[in-house]
N, C-alpha and C positions, 0 to 999 in steps of 0.2 A: 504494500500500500504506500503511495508516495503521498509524502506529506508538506514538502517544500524544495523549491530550490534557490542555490546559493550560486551566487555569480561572483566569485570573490574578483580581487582585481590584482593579487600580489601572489608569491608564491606563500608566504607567509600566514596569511588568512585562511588559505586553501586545506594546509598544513593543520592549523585550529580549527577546521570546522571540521576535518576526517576525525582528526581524533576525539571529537567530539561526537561522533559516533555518525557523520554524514559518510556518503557512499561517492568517492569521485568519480563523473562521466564524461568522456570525452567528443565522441559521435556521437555517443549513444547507441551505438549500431552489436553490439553484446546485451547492455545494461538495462536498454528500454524493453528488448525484448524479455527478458528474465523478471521485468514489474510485471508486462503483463499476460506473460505467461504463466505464472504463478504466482502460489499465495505466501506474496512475502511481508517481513513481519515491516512494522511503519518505519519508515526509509526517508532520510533526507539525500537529495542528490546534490553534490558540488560540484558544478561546469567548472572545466579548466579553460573555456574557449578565453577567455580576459586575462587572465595569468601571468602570461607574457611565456607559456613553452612550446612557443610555436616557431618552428624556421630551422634551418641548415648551413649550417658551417661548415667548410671546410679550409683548412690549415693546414698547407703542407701536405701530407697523407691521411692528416686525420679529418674525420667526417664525424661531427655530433651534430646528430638529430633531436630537436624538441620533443618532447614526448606528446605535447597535441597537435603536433604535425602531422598532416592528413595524408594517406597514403598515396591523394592523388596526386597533392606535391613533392613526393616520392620518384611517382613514376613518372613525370615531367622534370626532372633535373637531372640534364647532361651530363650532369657532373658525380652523377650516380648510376652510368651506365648498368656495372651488374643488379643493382637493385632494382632497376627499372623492369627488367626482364620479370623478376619475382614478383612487382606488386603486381602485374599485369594479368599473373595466374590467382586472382586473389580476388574471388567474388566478381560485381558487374561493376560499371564505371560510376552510376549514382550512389553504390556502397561506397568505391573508393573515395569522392567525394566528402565522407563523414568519415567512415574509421579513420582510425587515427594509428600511428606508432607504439603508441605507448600501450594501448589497448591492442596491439595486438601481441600484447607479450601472456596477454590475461584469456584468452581466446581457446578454448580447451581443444583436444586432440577431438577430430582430425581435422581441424579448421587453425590458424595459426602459421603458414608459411613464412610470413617475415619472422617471427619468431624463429626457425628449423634455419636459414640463409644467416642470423646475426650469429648461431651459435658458432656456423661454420664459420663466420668470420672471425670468431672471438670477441665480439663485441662485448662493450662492458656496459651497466645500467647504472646510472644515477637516483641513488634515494634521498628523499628530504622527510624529516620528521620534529618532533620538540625535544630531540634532543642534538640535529645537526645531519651534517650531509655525510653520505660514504657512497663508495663503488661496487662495484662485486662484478664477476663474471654473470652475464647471464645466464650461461649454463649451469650455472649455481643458484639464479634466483629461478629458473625452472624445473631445477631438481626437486623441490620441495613446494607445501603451500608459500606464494608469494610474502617475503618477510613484510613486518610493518614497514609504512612511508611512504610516500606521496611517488612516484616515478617522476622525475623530470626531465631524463634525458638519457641517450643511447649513444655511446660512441664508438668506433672500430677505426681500424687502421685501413686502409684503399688497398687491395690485393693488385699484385702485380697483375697486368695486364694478361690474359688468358688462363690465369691462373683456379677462380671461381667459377663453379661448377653446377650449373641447378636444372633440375626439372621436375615435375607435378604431373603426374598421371591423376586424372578426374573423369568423372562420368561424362562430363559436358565441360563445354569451355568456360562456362561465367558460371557464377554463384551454386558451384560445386563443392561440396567437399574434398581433403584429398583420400587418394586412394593409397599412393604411395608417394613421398615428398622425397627426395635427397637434394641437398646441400654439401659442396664441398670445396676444401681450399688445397688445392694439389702445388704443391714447389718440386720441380725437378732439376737434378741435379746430371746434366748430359739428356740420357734417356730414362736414369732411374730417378724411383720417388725418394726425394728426399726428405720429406715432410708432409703432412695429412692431417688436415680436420674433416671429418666426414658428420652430417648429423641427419638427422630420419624423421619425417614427420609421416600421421596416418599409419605410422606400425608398433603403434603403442598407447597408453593412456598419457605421457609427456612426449614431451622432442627427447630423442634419443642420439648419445653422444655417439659414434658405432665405433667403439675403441680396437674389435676385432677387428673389423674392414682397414679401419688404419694400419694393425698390424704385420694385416697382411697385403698390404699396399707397399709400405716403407721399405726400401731397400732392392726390391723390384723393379724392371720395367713395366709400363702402364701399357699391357697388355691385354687380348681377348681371356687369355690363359690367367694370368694375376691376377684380373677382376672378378672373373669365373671364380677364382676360389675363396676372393675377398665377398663374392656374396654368396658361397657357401659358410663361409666362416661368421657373415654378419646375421644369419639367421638365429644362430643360438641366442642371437640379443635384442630380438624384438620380440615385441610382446601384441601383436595383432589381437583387433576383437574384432566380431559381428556386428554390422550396422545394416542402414539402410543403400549403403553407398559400395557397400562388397562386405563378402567373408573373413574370416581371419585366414580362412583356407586358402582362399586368391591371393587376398594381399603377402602372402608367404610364398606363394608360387611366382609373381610375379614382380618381387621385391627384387632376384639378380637382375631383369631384366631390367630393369629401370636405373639402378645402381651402372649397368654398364651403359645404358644413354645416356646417363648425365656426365661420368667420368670420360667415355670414349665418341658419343655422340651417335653413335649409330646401335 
């Protein structure tokens, strides 16, 4: 049941009125549906749209994202090449319009691609609360329930040029779930890998790190044969369920396949 909303205008305010038990929205495009979807108990909403965390930086190689930066100025800056590819696989164009960054770190499995794309980059999240600001890995604030604090921002290092790796197998092109998501950040050293962050969306209840797949990536040529056994190997580590969008049976069958499109492309 919503009972008020708050429009604060600083990050500050924002920060006082969560922990004062208000719920913060950014699109709305998660939060409105879950009011009225269901019976939730009486709910204040605090809009971050006035805040001021909105916009994109980049410095050098680093790139911080505001956290109510909307996906659609995501995927309209140049200067975000690989990301643009990903917000693109991400709902329809009036969604991206509203969701936001920040929200979709909160986006549960199997919906959350930019989410699956920052782990692979190592992005790190910015939290604010009353007692002060810290960082963490994202792949740390998605391992668990989301820690206290306000999100305000996301930032990652620019991957070398052909280095970032993604694709989304969906039932349809727009406002799909995924079916199977991989994300990945490939460095080669000659023709072998010399470094891997591999992450998995749609084959589990969170984004999945695939520390196997790395392993057995690293030290390798990025071959039909090496990824062949890195996605035998990354199978023990996902955790697929039953939905309305596929099996857990599919999505396990068709998790190498997809793992070698996005690594090798074909």
């Amino acid at each position: 049941m919503l009972t008020e909303v708050h429009v604060p205008d600083d990050v500050s305010d924002a920060v006082r009125l969560i922990a004062g038990g208000g719920t913060a929205i950014g699109g709305g495009t998660s939060v409105l549906p879950w009011l009225n979807d269901y019976a939730s108990p009486p709910t204040a909403l605090v809009s971050l749209r006035r805040a001021g965390l909105s916009g994109i930086r980049v410095t050098g190689e680093t790139v911080v994202i505001g956290a109510a930066t909307t996906l659609a100025q995501v995927e309209h800056d140049a200067r975000l090449e690989d990301l643009n590819e990903v917000v693109r696989s991400i709902a329809s164009v009036p969604v991206r319009t509203l969701a936001t960054v920040g929200g979709n770190l909160f986006a549960r499995q199997p919906h959350g691609d930019l989410a699956v794309a920052l782990v692979a980059l190592d992005a790190r999240v910015t939290l604010v609360d009353e007692t002060g600001t810290r960082e963490l890995p994202v792949e740390e604030f998605l391992a668990a329930d989301p820690p206290a604090g306000l999100v305000t921002a996301i930032a990652f290092e620019q991957p070398a040029t052909g280095t970032f790796k993604y694709t989304k197998a969906a039932r349809r092109r727009y406002n799909s779930a995924s079916v199977v998501t991989v994300a990945a950040t490939i460095t080669l050293d000659g023709e072998t890998v010399a470094g891997a962050r591999v992450a998995l969306g749609g084959v589990g209840p969170r984004v999945i790190r695939a520390h196997a797949v790395e392993a057995a990536l690293v030290g390798q040529a990025l071959t039909d044969e090496t990824v062949a056994a890195a996605g035998v190997a990354g199978k023990a580590e996902i955790e697929p369920a039953d939905d309305a969008y596929a099996s857990a049976w599919y999505r396990t069958r068709v998790f190498p396949v997809h793992l070698r499109r996005a690594l090798l492309g074909h």
